[in-house]
Every structure is written in C-alpha cells, then in structure tokens.
C-alpha positions as CSV (number, residue, x, y, z in Angstrom):
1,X,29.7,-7.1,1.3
2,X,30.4,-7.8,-2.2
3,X,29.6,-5.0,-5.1
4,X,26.7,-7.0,-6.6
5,X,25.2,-6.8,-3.2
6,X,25.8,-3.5,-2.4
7,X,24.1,-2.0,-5.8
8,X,21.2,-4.2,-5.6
9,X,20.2,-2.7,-1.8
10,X,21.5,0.5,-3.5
11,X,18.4,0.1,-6.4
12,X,15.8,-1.5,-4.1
13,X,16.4,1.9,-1.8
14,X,16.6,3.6,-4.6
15,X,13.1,2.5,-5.8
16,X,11.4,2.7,-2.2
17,X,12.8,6.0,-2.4
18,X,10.9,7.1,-5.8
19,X,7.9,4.6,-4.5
20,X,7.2,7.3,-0.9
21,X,8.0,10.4,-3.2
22,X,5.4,9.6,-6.3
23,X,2.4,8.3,-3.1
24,X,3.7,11.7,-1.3
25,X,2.9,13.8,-4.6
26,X,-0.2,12.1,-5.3
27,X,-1.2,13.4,-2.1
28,X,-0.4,16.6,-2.8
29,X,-1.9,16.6,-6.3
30,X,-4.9,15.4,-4.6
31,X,-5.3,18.4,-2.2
32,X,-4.9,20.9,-5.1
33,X,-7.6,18.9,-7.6
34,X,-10.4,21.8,-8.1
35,X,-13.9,21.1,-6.7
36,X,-15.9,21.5,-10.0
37,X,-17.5,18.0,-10.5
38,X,-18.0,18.2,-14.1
39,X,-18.2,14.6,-15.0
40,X,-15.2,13.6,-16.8
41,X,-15.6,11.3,-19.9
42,X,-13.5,8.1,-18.2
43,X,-12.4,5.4,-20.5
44,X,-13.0,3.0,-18.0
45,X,-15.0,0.2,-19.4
46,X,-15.6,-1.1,-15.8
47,X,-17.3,1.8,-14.0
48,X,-20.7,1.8,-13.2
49,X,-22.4,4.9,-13.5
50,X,-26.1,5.2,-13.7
51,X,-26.9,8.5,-15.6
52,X,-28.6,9.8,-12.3
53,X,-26.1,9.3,-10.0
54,X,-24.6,12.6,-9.1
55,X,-22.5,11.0,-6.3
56,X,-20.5,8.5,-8.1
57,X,-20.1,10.9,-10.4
58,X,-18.1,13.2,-8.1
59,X,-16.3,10.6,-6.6
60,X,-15.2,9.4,-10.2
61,X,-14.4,13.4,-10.8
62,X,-12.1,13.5,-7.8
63,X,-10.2,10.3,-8.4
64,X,-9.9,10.7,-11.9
65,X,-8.5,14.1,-11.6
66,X,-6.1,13.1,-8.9
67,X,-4.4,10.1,-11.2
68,X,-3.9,11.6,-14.7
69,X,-0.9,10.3,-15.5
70,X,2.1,7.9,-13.2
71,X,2.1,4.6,-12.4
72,X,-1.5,4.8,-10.3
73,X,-4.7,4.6,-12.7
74,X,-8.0,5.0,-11.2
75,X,-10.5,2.5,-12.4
76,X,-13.5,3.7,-11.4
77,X,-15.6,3.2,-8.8
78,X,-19.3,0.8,-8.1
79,X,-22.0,1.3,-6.0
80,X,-22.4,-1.6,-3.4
81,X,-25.0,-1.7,-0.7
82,X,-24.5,1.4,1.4
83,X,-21.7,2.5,-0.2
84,X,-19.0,3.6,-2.7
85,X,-16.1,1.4,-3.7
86,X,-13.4,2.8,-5.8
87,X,-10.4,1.6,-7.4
88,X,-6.7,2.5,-8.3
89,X,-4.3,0.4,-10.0
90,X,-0.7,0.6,-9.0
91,X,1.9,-0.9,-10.6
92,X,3.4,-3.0,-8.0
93,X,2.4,-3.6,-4.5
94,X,4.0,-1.4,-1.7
95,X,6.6,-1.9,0.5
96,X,4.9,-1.4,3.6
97,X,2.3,-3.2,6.0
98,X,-0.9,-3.8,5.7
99,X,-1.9,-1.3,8.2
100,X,0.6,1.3,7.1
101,X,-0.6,0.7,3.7
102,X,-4.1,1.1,5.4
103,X,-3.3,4.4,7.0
104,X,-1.4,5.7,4.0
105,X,-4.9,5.4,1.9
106,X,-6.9,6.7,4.5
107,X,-4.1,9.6,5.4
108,X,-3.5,10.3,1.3
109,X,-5.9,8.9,-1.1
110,X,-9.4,9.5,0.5
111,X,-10.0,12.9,-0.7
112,X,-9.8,15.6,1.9
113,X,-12.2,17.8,3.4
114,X,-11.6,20.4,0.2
115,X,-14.2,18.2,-1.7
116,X,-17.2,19.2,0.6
117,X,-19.8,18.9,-2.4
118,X,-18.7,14.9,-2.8
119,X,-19.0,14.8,1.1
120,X,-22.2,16.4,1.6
121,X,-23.1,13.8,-1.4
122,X,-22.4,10.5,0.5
123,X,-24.0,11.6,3.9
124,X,-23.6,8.1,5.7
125,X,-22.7,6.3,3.0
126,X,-19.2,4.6,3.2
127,X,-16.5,5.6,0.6
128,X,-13.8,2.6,0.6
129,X,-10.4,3.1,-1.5
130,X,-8.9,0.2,-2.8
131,X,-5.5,-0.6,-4.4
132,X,-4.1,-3.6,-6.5
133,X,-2.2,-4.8,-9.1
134,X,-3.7,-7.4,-11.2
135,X,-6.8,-8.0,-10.5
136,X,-9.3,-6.4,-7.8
137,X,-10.8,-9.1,-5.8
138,X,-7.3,-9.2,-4.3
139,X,-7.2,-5.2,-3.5
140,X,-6.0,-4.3,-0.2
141,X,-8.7,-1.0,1.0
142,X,-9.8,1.4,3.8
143,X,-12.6,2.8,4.4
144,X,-12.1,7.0,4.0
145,X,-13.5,8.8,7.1
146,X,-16.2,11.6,5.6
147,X,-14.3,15.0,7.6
148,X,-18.3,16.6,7.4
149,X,-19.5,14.0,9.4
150,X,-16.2,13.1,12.1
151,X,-14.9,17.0,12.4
C-alpha cells in the first residue's frame, strides 16, 4: 500500500473519528441543556413562530440550546399538520446508513425525557428531527418518540 494511500484512509478515519466524537457530545450537551424555556431570540429568518405558540417555542428553546456553536446549526422548526418539524444543518452528510443515521437522531438528537415541560406540550403531536446539508427538502429525519407518552 503506497504512502499516499495509507495517509488518505489515515485522514478519512481520522475524520469519522472526530465526526462520532462531536454527534456523541452533542448528545451529551443535549442531556445537560436546562429545562427553562425562555424563548431564545433565534436569528433564524426561516422559523415559524406564531407569538402564541408556547410549544414551538420550547422546542426551538431546546434545539437551539443544544447547537450553540460546531458544525451542527439548528434552523428552526415549522408547524405542519399534526406536528413539529425541526431542522439542523450539518456540515456534511454522515458516514453511516440511513437507518443508523435514523437511530442515531432518534437515540441522540430527540431531546430526552429531561424536557418534560416540551413533552407534556406536544401531547400526540409528532416531533420529527431532520438533518441536511444544503438544502432541506432533501433532509434525511425520524420521528422522536415522546418518553411521557411510550414509558
């Protein structure tokens, strides 16, 4: 195996590497965000937020709180028919499967059971996480499963 060869696998494991490490901090960051659902001012240009709207308001708390900084910026999140939608930017896609992607959302982005008051919010409604890079119609997404409602 020639040198070239060897450094390039060398940087593309080096990078998978750093990719599972930031996604595995995020997670963590994510479990320590605080529960107080002041409504942050978001510069997102794209979010829809009518002003009475408590609950995407706390799901726009928790997601914003949970990417300040890194390569992963939350974009804010829109109402759709019985549901939430929200939406992180990542800088490139991940080097996994779709349904390990999947599972990794589900697993470490959907906020955890520490954000009751959001919870209790949505009732029924569906809260759906999507990812992308450029643009958002091709996000790949899972739908979080509310912990109040499943045990």
């Amino acid at each position: 195996m020639s040198n070239f060869l060897k450094l390039t696998l060398n940087n593309r494991l080096t990078a998978i590497i750093s990719s599972l490490l930031l996604m595995l901090l995020s997670g963590c960051m994510q479990s320590h965000v605080s529960t107080n659902f002041k409504t942050p001012s978001t510069p997102f240009s794209d979010t829809t937020i009518s002003a009475s709207d408590n609950t995407i308001k706390m799901v726009n708390a928790v997601f914003y709180q949970s990417f300040i900084g890194g390569d992963w910026q939350y974009k804010g999140s829109t109402r759709q028919k019985d549901g939430i939608n929200a939406y992180i930017q990542i800088a490139e896609q991940l080097d996994m499967s779709q349904e390990a992607q999947e599972n990794y959302l589900q697993q470490a982005i959907c906020p955890s059971i520490q954000h009751q008051q959001m919870w209790k919010a949505l009732k029924s409604e569906t809260l759906v996480v999507h990812i992308y890079t450029y643009k958002r119609k091709y996000s790949l997404y899972a739908n979080c499963i509310n912990p109040l409602i499943t045990g």
